[in-house]
C-alpha positions as CSV (number, residue, x, y, z in Angstrom):
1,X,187.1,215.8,-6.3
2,X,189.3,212.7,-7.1
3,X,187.8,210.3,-9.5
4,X,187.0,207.5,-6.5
5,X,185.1,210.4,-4.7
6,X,183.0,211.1,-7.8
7,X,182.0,207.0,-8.1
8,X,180.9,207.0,-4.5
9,X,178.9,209.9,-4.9
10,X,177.8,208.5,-8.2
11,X,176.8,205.3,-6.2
12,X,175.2,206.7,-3.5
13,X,173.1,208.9,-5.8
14,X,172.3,205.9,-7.7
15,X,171.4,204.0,-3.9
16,X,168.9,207.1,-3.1
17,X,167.0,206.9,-5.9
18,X,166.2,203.3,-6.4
19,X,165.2,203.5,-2.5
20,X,162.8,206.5,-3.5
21,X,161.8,205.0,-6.6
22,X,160.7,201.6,-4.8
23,X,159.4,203.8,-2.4
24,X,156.8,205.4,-4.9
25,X,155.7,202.0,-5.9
26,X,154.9,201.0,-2.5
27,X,152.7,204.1,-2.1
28,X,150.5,204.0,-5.0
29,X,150.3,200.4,-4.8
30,X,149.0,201.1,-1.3
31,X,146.3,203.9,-2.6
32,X,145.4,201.6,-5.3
33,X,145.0,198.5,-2.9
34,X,143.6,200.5,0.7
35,X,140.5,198.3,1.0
36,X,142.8,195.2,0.7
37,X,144.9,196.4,3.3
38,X,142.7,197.7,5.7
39,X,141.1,194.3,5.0
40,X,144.5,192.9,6.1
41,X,145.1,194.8,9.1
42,X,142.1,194.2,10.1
43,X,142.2,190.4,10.1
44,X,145.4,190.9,12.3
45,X,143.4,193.2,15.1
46,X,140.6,190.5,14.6
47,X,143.2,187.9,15.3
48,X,145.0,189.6,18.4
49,X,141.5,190.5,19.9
50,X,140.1,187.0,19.3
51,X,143.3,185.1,20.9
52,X,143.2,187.7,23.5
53,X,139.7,186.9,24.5
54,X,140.4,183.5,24.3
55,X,142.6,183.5,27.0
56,X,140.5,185.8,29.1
57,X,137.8,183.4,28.7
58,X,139.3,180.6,29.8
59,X,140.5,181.9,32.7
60,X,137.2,183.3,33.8
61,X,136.1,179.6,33.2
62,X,138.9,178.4,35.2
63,X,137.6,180.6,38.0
64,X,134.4,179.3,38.0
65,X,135.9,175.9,38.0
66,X,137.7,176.9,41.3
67,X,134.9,178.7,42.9
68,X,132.6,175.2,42.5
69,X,135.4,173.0,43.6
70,X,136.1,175.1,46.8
71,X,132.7,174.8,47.8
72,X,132.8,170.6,47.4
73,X,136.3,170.8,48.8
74,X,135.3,172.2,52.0
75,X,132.1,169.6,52.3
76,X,134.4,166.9,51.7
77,X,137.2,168.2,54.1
78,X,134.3,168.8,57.1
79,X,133.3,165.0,56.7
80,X,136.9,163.6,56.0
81,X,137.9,165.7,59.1
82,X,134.6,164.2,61.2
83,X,135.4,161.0,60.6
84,X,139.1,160.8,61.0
85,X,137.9,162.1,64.7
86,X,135.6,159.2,65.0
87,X,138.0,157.1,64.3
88,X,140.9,158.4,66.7
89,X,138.2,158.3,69.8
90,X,137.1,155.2,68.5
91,X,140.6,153.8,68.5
92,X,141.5,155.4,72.1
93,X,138.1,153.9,73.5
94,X,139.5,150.8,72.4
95,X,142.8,151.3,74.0
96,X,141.2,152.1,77.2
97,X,138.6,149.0,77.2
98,X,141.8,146.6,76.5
99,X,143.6,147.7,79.8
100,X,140.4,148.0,81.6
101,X,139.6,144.4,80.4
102,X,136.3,145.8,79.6
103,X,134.0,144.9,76.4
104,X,135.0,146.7,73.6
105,X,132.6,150.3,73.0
106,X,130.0,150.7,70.0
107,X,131.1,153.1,67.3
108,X,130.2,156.8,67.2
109,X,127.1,157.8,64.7
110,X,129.8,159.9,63.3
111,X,132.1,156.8,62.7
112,X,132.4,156.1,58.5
113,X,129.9,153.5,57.8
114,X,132.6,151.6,55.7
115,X,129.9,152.5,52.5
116,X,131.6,154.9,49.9
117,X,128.1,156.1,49.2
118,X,126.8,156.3,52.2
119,X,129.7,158.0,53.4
120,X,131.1,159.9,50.4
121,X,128.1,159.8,48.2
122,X,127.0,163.2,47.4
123,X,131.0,164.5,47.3
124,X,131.9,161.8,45.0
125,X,129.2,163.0,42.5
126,X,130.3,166.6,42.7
127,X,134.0,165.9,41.9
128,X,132.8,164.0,38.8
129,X,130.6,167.0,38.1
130,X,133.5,169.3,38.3
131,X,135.9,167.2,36.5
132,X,133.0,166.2,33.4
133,X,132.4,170.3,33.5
134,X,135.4,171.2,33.4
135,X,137.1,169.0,31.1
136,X,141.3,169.7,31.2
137,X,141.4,172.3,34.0
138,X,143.1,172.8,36.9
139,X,140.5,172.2,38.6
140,X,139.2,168.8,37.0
141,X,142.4,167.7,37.8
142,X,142.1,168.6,41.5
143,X,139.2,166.7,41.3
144,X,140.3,163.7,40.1
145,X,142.9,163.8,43.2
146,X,140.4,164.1,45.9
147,X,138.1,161.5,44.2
148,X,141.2,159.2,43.8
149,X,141.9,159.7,47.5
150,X,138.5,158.6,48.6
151,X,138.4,155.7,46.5
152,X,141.9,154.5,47.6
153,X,140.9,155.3,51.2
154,X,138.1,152.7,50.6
155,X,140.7,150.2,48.8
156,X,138.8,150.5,45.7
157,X,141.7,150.6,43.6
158,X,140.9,149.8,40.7
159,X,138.0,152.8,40.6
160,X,141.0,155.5,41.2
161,X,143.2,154.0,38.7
162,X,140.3,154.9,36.2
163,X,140.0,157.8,36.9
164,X,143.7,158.9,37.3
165,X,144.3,157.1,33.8
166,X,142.3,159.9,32.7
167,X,143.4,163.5,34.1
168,X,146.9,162.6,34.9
169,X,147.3,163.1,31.4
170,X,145.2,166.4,30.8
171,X,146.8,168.0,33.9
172,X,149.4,170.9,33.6
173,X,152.7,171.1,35.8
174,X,152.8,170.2,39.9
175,X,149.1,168.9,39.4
176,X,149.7,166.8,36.6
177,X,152.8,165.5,38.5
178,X,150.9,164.4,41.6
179,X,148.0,162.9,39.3
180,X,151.0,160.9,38.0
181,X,152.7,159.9,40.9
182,X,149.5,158.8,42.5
183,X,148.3,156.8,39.7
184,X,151.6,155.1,39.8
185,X,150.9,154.3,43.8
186,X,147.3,152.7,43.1
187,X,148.9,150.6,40.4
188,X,151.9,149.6,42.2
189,X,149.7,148.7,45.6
190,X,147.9,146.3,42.9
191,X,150.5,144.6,42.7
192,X,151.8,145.7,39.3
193,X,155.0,147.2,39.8
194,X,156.2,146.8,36.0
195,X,153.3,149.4,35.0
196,X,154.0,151.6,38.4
197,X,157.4,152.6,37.0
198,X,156.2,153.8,33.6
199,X,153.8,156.0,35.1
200,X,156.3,157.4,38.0
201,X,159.1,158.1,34.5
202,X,156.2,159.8,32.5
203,X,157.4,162.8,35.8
204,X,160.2,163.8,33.6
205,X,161.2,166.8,35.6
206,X,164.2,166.6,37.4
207,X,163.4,169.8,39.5
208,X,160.0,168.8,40.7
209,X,159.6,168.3,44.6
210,X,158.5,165.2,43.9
211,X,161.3,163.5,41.6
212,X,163.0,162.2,44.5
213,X,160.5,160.5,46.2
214,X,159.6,159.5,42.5
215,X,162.8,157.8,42.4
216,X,162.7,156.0,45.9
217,X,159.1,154.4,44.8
218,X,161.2,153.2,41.5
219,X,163.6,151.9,43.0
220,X,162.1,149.8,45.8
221,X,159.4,148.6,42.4
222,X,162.7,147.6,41.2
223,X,163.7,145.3,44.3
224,X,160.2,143.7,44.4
225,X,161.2,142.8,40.5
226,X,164.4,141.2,41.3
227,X,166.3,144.2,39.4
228,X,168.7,145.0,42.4
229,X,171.3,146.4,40.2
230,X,168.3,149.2,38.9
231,X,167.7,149.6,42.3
232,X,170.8,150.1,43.9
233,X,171.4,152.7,40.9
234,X,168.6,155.0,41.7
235,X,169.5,154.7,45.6
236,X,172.7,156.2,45.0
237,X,171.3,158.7,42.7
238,X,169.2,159.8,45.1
239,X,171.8,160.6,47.3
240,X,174.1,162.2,45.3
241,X,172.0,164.7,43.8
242,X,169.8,165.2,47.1
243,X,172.1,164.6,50.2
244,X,170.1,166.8,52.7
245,X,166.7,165.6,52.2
246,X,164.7,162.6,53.7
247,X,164.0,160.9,50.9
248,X,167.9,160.5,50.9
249,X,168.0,159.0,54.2
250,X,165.4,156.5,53.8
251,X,167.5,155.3,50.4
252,X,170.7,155.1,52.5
253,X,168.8,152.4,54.8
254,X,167.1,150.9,51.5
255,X,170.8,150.4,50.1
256,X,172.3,149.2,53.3
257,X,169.6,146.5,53.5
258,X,169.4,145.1,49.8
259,X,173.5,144.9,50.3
260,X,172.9,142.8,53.8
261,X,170.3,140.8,51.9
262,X,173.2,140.4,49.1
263,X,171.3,142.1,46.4
């Protein structure tokens, strides 16, 4: 064996035996220390379990928040649905009475009153049950969307701002989105268009279904602000980067006119 040979083997040697000598150590440090380690693993199990059943809890919450909020949905979807009726025959009757040159017909009982309480009363309580309840959920934020729609269907504004001010930003994903974009809409149709865009940018995901239309509601904020420059920007953005949609079309007109109008 050439001297080289003999140093390797030397150095491997020397390799094994500092691996088996720190291996000793671990072991009896191990028997000395077992009820510290066992104490150790089983902070980690402890740990695993307890996230683990964290998450299973709140989805069983979550559940529950769902199961209650299908229930006031489909109350709230009957009467929405009954009334929308009342109003269609009512507006057809109407029609009719005009070309007949007859006096116009009384309203249906089921006709909306016009009173969000009488109307909407019970519902409205039970969406701000749900969302109170269930604080941050899916479903609160759901909520806050239906009772947002009934305020703005009732032009109280200002009422659906509040309440979108304060789920849009607990929500998670598409429904955090929408809360967004809607609370954006009920600022803008107050008239403040400045505060409109910063809630329609907080929607920072350029592959959401909604970013385009996102950006058409910017832009035309933009025009009623004088900025035609950030307007016609975000009109030809939109149809660059989503030619085939509708949203795309209605910017094309939008353009064409704020150029005719010399913006």
């Amino acid at each position: 064996m050439t001297k080289s040979a003999n140093r390797n083997a030397s150095k491997e040697a020397r390799e094994a035996d500092v691996f088996m000598k720190t291996s000793e150590k671990f072991i009896r440090w191990m028997q000395k220390n077992k009820q510290l380690l066992l104490l150790a693993i089983g902070v980690v199990v402890a740990a695993v379990v307890g996230f683990n059943g964290l998450v299973w809890w709140k989805q069983q919450q979550e559940l529950k928040a769902q199961n209650e909020l299908f229930k006031i949905e489909k109350s709230y979807g009957k009467l929405h649905e009954k009334y929308e009726t009342a109003k269609q025959d009512h507006e057809k009757a109407l029609e009719e009475a005009v070309k007949a040159k007859k006096p116009a017909p009384a309203k249906s009982e089921a006709h909306p009153s016009g009173d969000l309480q009488k109307d909407y009363g019970d519902v409205v309580r039970q969406f701000e049950e749900v969302m109170k309840k269930h604080e941050g959920s899916n479903s609160a934020t759901m909520a806050s969307l239906h009772l947002a729609r009934i305020y703005v269907d009732y032009e109280q504004y200002p009422l659906a701002e509040k309440i979108l001010l304060v789920s849009a930003p607990k929500g998670k994903g598409l429904l955090k989105n929408l809360a967004q974009m809607m609370l954006g809409t009920v600022v803008e149709v107050q008239g403040r268009c400045d505060s409109a865009i910063k809630h329609w940018q907080e929607i920072k995901d350029v592959k959401s279904v909604l970013y385009p239309e996102v950006m058409l509601r910017q832009a035309l904020c933009y025009e009623t602000l004088s900025q035609a420059d950030k307007a016609k920007e975000l009109y030809k953005k939109i149809q660059a980067e989503h030619s085939e949609s509708q949203v795309s079309r209605k910017a094309k007109s939008y353009l064409r006119l704020l150029e005719l109008k010399g913006g």
